[in-house]
C-alpha positions as CSV (number, residue, x, y, z in Angstrom):
1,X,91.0,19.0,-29.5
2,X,88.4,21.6,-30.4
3,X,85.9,21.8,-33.0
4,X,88.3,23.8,-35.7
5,X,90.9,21.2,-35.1
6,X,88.2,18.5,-36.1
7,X,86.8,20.0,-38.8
8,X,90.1,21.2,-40.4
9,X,90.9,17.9,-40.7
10,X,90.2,16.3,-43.8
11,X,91.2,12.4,-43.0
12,X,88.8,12.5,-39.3
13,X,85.9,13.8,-41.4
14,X,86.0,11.3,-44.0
15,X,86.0,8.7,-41.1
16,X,83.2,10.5,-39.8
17,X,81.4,10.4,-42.6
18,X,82.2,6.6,-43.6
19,X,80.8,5.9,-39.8
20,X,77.8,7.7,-40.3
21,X,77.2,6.2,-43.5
22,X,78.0,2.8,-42.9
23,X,77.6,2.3,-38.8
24,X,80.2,0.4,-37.1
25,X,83.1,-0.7,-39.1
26,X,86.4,-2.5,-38.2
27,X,89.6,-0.7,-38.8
28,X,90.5,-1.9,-42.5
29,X,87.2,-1.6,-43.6
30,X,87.1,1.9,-42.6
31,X,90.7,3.1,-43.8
32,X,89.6,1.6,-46.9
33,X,86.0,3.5,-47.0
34,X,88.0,6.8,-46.2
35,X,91.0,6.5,-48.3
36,X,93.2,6.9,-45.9
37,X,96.3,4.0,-44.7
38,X,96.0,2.1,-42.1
39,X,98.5,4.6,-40.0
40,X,96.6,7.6,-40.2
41,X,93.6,5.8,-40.0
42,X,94.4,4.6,-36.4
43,X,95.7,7.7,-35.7
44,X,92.4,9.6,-36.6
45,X,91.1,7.4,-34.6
46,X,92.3,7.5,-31.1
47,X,91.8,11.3,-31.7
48,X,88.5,10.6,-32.0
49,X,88.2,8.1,-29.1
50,X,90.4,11.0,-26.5
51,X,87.4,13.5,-28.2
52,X,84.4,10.4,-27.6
53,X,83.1,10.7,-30.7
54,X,84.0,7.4,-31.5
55,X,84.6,4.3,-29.6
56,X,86.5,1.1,-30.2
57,X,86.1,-2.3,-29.5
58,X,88.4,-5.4,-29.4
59,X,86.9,-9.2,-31.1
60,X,89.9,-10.9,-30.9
61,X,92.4,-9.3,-33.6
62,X,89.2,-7.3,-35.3
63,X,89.3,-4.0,-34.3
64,X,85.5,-2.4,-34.7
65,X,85.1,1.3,-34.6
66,X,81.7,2.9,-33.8
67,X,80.0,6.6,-33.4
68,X,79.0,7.4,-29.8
69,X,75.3,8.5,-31.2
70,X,74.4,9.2,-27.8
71,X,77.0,12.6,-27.5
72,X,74.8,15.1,-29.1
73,X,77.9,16.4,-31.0
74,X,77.7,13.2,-33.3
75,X,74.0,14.3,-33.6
76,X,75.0,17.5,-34.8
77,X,77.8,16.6,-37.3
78,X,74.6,14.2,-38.5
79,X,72.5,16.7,-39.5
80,X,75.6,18.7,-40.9
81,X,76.5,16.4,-43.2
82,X,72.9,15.7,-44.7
83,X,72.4,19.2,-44.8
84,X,75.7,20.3,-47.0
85,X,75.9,19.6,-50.2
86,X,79.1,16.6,-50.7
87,X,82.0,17.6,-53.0
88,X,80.5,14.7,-55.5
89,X,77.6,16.8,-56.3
90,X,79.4,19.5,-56.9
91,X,81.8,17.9,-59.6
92,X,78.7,16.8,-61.9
């Protein structure tokens, strides 16, 4: 996947977004905090994994999702997001 494919999609970036606001999440939590099901949640997901922005990790039948801070793209869509102005403001 390249960067127009992640950024065209509306469903990765609000799981990016609810990561980077919130740190590591489980799965429910997450599709919850984006808006999304719990399909396309997991979906998103592993295309974020195959991309390693994000990783996953197991506790038994809790699935935790995370941001690979260390990738410099993470670091990047960071900055990004405090820099541009969120769709809230703009509906005030």
């Amino acid at each position: 996947m390249d960067i127009a494919e992640l950024l065209s999609s509306r469903g990765r970036l609000k799981i990016l977004m609810a990561l980077l606001e919130h740190g590591e999440l489980n799965i429910s939590e997450l599709a919850r905090l984006s808006g999304l099901n719990h399909l396309i949640t997991n979906k998103h997901v592993r295309a974020l994994e195959e991309m390693g922005l994000v990783s996953e990790e197991r506790l038994g039948r809790i699935r935790l999702v995370k941001l690979n801070s260390s990738r410099p793209e993470i670091k990047l869509l960071e900055e990004l997001f405090k820099k541009w102005p969120s769709s809230e403001a703009h509906e005030r």
